[in-house]
N, C-alpha and C positions, 0 to 999 in steps of 0.2 A: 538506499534511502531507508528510514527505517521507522521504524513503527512500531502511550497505548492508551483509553480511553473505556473502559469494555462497557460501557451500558449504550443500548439501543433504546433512543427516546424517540417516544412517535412524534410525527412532525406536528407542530402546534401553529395555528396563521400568524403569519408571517407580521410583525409590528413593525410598525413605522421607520424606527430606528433600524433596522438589521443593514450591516453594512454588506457592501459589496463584497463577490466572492472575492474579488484578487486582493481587495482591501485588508482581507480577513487571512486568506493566503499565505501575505507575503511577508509579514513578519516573522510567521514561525519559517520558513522556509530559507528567508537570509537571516535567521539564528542557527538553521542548521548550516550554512554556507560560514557562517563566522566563526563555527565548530570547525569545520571543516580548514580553515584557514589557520587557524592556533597552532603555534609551530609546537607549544609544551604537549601536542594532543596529536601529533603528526607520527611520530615514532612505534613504531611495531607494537614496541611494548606495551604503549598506551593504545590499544586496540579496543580492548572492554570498555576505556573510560570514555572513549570516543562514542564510542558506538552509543552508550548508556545515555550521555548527553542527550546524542541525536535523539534517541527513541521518547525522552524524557520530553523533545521540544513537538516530536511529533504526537500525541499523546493529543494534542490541543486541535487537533486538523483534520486526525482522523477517527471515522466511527467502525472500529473495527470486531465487534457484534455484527453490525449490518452487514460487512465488506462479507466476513466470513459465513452469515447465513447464505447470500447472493452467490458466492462460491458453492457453497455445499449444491445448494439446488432443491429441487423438488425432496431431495430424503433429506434438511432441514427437517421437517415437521416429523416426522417419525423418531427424531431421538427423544431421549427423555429430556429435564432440565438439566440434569446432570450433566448427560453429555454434551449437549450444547454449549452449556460452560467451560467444559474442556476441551472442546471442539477450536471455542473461539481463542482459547489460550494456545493452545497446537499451531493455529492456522496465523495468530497475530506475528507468533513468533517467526515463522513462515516466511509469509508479506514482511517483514521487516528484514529478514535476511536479501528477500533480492531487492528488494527498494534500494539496504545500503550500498550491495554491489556493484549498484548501477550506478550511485551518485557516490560514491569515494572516487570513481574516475574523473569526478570534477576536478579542474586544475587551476582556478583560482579565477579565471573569467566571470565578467558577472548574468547572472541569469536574466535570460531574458522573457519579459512576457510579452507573448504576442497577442495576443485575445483572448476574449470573454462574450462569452453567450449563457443568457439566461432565459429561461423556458419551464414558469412558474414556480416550481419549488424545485427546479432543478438547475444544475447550470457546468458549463464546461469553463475551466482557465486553462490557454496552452501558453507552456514555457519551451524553454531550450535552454540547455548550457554548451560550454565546451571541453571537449575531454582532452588530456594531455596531447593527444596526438593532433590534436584539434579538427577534431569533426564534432559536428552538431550532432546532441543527441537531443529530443524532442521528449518533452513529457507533458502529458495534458492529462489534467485533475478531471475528476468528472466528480460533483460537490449536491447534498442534497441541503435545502432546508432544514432547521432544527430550531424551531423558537428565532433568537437571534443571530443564529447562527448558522455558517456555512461549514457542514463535512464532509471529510470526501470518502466517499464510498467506492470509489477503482482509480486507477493509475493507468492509464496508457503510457508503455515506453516505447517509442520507436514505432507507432501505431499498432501496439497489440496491448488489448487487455490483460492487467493481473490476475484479474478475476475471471472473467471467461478462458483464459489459459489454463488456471489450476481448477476452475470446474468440472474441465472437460476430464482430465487425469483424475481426479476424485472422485469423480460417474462410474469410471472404467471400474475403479477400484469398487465402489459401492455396490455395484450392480454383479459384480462378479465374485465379490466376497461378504466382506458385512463391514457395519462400522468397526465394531473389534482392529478390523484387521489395518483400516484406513489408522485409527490412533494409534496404532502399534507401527506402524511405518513411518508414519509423522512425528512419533515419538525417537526410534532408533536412528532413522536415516534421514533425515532433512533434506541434504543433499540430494537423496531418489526424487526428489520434483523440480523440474526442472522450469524456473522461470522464462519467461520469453526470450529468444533471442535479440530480436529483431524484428525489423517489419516484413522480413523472407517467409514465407509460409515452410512450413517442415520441423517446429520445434521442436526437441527430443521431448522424449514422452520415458515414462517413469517404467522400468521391465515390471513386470508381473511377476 
């Protein structure tokens, strides 16, 4: 799935008109499914242009400032503005690499939403799609207020947070190293973080 938006706008009450989360949702997400579906966008080749779409449609859905301050955690506040801005550029890039990995295994099934809950300026959507092999993979939005609008600030796949997942790994690092050392790995090796598995507890964790 993949993921860009970069400003964090404080939430403002909530007007009249603000639509529903799934309402708001589900168009950019069956614009990534129709990407997703384009045979001229299917082929290896066309990897980059694919991928760029997607990010291009997710851009609109999610707030990924917020996502990545929530990740960082408690050492958020101690960077400068600087790096916070590079932080969320690092981290956007991140989040959007295992997002896509997880939804390319879409095989052409249509998404399903199963519910919505709202709980004043917050609110959860769960979906599912199906993956070639055809099992159900589960993904539930968890979306804040913004003026009119609904963003979403984590992904559960397979019931495990994005965000609580690579918090925890960006701690270890923090706390053990410094920021320095966090951008310089986010930067060289991507791959060193490992997004969720699954719903099994034991996710691989990033070596030191």
């Amino acid at each position: 799935m993949a993921v860009i938006v970069l400003a964090w706008a404080s939430p403002f009450p909530p007007p009249a008109s603000a639509g529903a989360p799934t309402d708001q949702l589900k168009a950019p997400v069956d614009e990534v499914i129709r990407i997703l579906r384009d045979p001229r966008l299917k082929p290896d080749s066309m990897a980059a242009e694919r991928r760029a779409a997607i990010r291009k449609k997710a851009e609109s859905i999610f707030d990924f400032q917020g996502t990545a301050k929530r990740a960082l955690g408690r050492h958020w506040q101690n960077l400068s503005a600087a790096q916070q801005h590079e932080f969320v550029s690092l981290f956007t890039d991140l989040l959007e690499r295992a997002y896509l990995v997880k939804i390319e295994r879409y095989s052409g099934e249509p998404i399903v939403y199963t519910g919505e809950n709202i709980e004043g300026e917050m609110a959860t959507v769960k979906t599912k799609f199906i993956t070639k092999q055809g099992t159900e993979i589960p993904i539930e939005y968890r979306l804040l207020r913004h003026g009119d609008r609904w963003l979403v600030y984590d992904v559960f796949v397979e019931g495990v947070s994005l965000v609580a997942n690579y918090r925890t790994q960006f701690d270890r690092i923090m706390r053990t190293g410094s920021y320095q050392e966090l951008a310089r790995r986010l930067r060289a090796n991507q791959s060193e973080f490992s997004a969720p598995a699954g719903s099994q507890p034991g996710a691989r964790m990033p070596r030191s």
